[in-house]
C-alpha positions in Angstrom: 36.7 1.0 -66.1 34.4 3.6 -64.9 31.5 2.1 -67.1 32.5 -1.3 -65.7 32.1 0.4 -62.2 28.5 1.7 -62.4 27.0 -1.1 -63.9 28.1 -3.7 -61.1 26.9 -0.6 -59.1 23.4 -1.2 -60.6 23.3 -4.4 -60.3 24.3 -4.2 -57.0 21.3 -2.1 -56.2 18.7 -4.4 -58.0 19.9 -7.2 -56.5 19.4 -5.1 -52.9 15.8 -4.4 -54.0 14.9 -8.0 -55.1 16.4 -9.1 -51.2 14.7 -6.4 -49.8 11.1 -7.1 -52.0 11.1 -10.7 -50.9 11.7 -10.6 -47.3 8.9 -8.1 -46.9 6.7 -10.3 -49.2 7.7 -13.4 -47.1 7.0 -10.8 -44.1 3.2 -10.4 -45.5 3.2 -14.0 -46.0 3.9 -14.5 -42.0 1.7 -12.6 -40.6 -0.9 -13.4 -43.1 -0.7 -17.2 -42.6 -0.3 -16.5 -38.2 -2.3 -18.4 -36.5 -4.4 -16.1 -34.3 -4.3 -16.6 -30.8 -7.5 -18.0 -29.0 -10.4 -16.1 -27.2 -9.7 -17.4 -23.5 -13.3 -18.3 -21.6 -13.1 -18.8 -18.4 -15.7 -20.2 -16.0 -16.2 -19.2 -12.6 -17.5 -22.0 -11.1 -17.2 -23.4 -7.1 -15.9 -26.4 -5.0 -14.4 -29.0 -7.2 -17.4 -31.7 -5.0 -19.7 -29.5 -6.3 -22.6 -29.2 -9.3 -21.2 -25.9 -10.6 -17.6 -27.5 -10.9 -18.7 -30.1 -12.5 -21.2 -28.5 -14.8 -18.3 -26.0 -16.0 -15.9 -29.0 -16.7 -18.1 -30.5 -19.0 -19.4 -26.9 -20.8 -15.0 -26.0 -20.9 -14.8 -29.6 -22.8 -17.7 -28.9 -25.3 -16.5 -25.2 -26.4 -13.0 -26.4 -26.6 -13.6 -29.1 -29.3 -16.4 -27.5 -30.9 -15.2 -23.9 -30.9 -11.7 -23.8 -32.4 -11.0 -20.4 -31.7 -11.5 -20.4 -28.3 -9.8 -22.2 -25.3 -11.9 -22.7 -22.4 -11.3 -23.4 -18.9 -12.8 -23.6 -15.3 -11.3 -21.4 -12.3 -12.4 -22.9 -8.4 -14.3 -20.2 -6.5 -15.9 -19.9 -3.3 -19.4 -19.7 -5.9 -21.9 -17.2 -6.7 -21.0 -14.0 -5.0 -17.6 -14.4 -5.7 -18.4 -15.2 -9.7 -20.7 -12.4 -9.8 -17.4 -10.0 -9.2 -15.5 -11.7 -11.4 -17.3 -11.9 -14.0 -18.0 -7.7 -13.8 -14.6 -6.9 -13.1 -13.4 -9.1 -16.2 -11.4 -11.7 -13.9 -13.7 -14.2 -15.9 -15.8 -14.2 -18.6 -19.0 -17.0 -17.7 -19.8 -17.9 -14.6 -22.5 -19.5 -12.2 -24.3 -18.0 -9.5 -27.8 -18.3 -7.8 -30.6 -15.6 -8.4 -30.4 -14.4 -4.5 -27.2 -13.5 -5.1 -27.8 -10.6 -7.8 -29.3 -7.5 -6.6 -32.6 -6.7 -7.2 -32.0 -3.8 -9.5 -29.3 -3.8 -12.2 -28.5 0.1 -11.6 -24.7 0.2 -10.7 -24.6 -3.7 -10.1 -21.6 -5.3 -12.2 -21.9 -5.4 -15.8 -22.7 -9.2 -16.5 -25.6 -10.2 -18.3 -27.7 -13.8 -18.5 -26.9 -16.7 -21.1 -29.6 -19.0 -19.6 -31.4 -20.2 -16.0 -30.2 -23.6 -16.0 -31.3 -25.3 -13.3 -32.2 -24.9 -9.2 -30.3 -24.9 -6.1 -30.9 -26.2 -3.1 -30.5 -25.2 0.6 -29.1 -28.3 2.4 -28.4 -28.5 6.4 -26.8 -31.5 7.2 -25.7 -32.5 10.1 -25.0 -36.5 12.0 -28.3 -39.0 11.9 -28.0 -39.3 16.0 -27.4 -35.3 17.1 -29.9 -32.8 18.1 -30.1 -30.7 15.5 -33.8 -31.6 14.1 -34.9 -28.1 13.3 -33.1 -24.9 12.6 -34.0 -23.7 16.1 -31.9 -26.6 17.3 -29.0 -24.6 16.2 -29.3 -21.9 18.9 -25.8 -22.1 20.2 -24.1 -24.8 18.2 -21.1 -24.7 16.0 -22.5 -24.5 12.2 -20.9 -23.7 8.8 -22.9 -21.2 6.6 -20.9 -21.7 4.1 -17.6 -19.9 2.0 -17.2 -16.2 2.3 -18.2 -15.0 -1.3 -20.8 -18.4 -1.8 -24.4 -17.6 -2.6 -24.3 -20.4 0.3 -23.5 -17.8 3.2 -26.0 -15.7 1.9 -28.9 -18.0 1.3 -28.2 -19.9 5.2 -27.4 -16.2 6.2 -31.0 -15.1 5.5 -32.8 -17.9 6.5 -31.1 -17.7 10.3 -32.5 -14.3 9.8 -35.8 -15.1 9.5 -35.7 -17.9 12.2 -34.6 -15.3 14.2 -31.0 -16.4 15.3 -29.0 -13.4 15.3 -25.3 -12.5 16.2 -24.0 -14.5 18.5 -26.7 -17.1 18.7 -25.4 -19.5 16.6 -21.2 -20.4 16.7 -20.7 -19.5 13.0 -17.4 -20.9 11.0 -17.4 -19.9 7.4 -16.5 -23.0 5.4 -16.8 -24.4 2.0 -18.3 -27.5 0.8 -15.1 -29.9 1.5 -14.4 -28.1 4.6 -18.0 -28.4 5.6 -17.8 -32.7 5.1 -14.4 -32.9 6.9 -15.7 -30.6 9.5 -18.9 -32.5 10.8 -17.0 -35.8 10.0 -14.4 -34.6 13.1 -17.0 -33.3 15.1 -15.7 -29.4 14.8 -19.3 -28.5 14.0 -22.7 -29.4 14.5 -23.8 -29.2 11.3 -23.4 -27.1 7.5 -25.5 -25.5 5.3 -25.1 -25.7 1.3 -26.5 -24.8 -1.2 -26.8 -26.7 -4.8 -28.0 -28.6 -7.4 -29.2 -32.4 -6.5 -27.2 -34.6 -5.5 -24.2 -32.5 -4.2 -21.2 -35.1 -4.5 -19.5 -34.3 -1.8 -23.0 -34.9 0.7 -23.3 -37.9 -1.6 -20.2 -39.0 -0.3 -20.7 -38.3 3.2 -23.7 -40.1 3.1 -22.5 -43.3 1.8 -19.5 -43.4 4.7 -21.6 -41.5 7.5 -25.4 -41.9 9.1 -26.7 -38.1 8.7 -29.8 -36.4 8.8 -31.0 -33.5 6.2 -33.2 -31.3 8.2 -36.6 -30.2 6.5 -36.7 -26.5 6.0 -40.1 -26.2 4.2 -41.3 -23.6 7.0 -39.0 -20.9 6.0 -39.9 -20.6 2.5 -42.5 -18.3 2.8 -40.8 -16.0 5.7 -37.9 -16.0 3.2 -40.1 -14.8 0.4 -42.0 -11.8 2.6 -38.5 -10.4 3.0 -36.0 -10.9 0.4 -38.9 -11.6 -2.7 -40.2 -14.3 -4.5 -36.9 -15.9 -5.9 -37.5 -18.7 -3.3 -40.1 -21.7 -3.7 -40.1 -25.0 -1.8 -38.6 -27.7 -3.1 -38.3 -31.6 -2.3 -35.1 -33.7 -1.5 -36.3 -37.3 -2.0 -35.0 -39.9 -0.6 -33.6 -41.6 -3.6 -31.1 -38.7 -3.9 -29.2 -39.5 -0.6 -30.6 -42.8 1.0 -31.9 -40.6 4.2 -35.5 -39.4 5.1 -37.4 -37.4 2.4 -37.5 -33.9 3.0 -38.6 -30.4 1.9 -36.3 -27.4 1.5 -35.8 -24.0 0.4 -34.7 -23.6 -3.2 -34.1 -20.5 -5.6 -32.8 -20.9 -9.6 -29.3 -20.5 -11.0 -28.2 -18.5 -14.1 -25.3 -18.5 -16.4 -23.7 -15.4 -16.4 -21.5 -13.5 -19.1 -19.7 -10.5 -19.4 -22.0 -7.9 -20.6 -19.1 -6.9 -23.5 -18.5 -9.6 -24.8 -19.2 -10.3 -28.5 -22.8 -11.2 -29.7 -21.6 -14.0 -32.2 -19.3 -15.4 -29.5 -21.8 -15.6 -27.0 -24.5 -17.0 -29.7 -22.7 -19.8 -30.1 -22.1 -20.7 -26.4 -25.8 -20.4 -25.9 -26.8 -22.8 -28.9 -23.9 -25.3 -27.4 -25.4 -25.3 -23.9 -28.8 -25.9 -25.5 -27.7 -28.1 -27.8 -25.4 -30.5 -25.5 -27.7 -30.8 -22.7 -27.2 -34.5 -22.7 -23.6 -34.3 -22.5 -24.0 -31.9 -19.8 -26.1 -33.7 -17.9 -23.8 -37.2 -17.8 -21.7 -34.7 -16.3 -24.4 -33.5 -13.3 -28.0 -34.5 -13.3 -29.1 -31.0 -12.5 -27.9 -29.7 -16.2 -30.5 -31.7 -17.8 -33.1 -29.7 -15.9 -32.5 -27.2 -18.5 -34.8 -26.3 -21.8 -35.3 -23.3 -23.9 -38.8 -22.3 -22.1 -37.6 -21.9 -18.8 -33.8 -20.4 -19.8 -35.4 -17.2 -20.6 -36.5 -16.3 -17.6 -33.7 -14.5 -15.6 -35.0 -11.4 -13.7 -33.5 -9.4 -12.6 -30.4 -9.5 -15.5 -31.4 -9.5 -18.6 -30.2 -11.7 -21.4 -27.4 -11.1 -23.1 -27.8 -9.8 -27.0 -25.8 -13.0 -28.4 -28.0 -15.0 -26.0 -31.5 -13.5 -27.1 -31.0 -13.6 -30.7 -30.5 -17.6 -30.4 -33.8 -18.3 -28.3 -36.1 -15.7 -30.5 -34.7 -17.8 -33.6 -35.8 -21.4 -32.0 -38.6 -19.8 -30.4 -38.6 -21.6 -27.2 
């Protein structure tokens, strides 16, 4: 009886071992086959009427089908000053601002780094076709939006009523974005906006093709603009095919790409050879990303590029 007794005790314990040997083997198994969960990219982009919104819809697209491990997506900011922070504080991890946005040494700026120059923006006042705002002295004492707080916008218009001399009080300033800017000079609220971006802007496009507006030509403050705040800014031209108003020639400066400076090298490799890569894709998406190319990506002073970035251009030799 006692012999009986310790054998089923034996068996009892093998069969205890084999239970416990295969749920930790199915255990392994689990975690083994996981799926692991996908690097999130998100890119800081702007006003859903504007280039950088619509270039970061179409970059989220191209990573998400062609990278399977990550899941990318596009976050509405006021723009570049405010992408800049979150980018360095780790709120995002790409991002798009303009180059007179970044400081002009790196030494205790945010940590964020270059993937690429892609293309350049540029400084728009608009205002109605039959109101007196022809110059940007005009704006002495009128109501006029310099765009969002945190926009590379406010700091671009900012500058330039600098150098034109209208300080303080001078000019009534509102602080709007892009949308707010349109619906704005649409109601009469203000005189006239400034923004800055990559041609055409949709949301001017679309006040142009429901409203008679004038661009105002703001070639004469390229150079003052360059004698104080360096030689980011060169002249550019708004032709009249862009908008169906006069011709005219503005103030323009470039736009980078921006990344996380610790982000992974292979990671950020293969975002840069996908920007360069789907260009054309891009630029069914905006105009202004098929401005890009290799040769002129690589020039982004004052950030430097970032390592995953570098290694790509030095093995296509742009």
């Amino acid at each position: 009886m006692h012999r009986v007794s310790r054998t089923s005790s034996r068996r009892a314990g093998l069969a205890t071992l084999s239970a416990v040997l295969l749920i930790a083997n199915l255990a392994v198994a689990s975690c083994r086959d996981a799926p692991t969960e996908p690097t999130s990219i998100r890119i800081a982009t702007g006003s859903p009427t504007a280039v950088y919104y619509a270039f970061g819809q179409s970059l989220a697209a191209i990573l998400n089908r062609e990278l399977p491990d990550v899941r990318a997506s596009v976050v509405i900011t006021a723009a570049s000053a405010e992408n800049v922070q979150l980018v360095g504080s780790g709120g995002a991890e790409l991002g798009f601002t303009q180059a007179d946005v970044l400081p002009t040494s790196t030494a205790g700026s945010p940590a964020v780094d270059a993937i690429a120059r892609v293309y350049d923006d540029q400084l728009h006042l608009v205002t109605t076709s039959g109101g007196p705002v022809r110059t940007v002295a005009d704006l002495r004492g009128r109501r006029v939006s310099v765009g969002a707080a945190g926009s590379g916008t406010e700091i671009t218009a900012t500058r330039l009523l600098e150098v034109a001399r209208l300080r303080g009080d001078e000019v009534r300033r509102e602080r709007l974005g892009l949308d707010d800017s349109v619906a704005a000079l649409r109601s009469g609220r203000i005189d006239a906006f400034f923004f800055s971006g990559g041609l055409p802007v949709r949301g001017i496009e679309e006040l142009a093709d429901t409203s008679a507006i004038r661009i105002v030509d703001l070639s004469e403050w390229t150079e003052p603009l360059r004698s104080r705040y360096g030689q980011v800014y060169v002249s550019r031209d708004i032709p009249r095919s862009v908008y169906g108003v006069d011709a005219v020639t503005t103030v323009a400066n470039p736009n980078y790409l921006i990344v996380r400076a610790n982000l992974p090298e292979p990671l950020v490799r293969e975002v840069t050879r996908l920007l360069m890569d789907r260009r054309a894709e891009l630029a069914a998406a905006h105009p202004a990303a098929g401005r890009m190319s290799p040769r002129s990506a690589i020039v982004t002073a004052p950030l430097s590029l970032h390592p995953g970035a570098a290694s790509w251009y030095r093995a296509t030799k742009p």
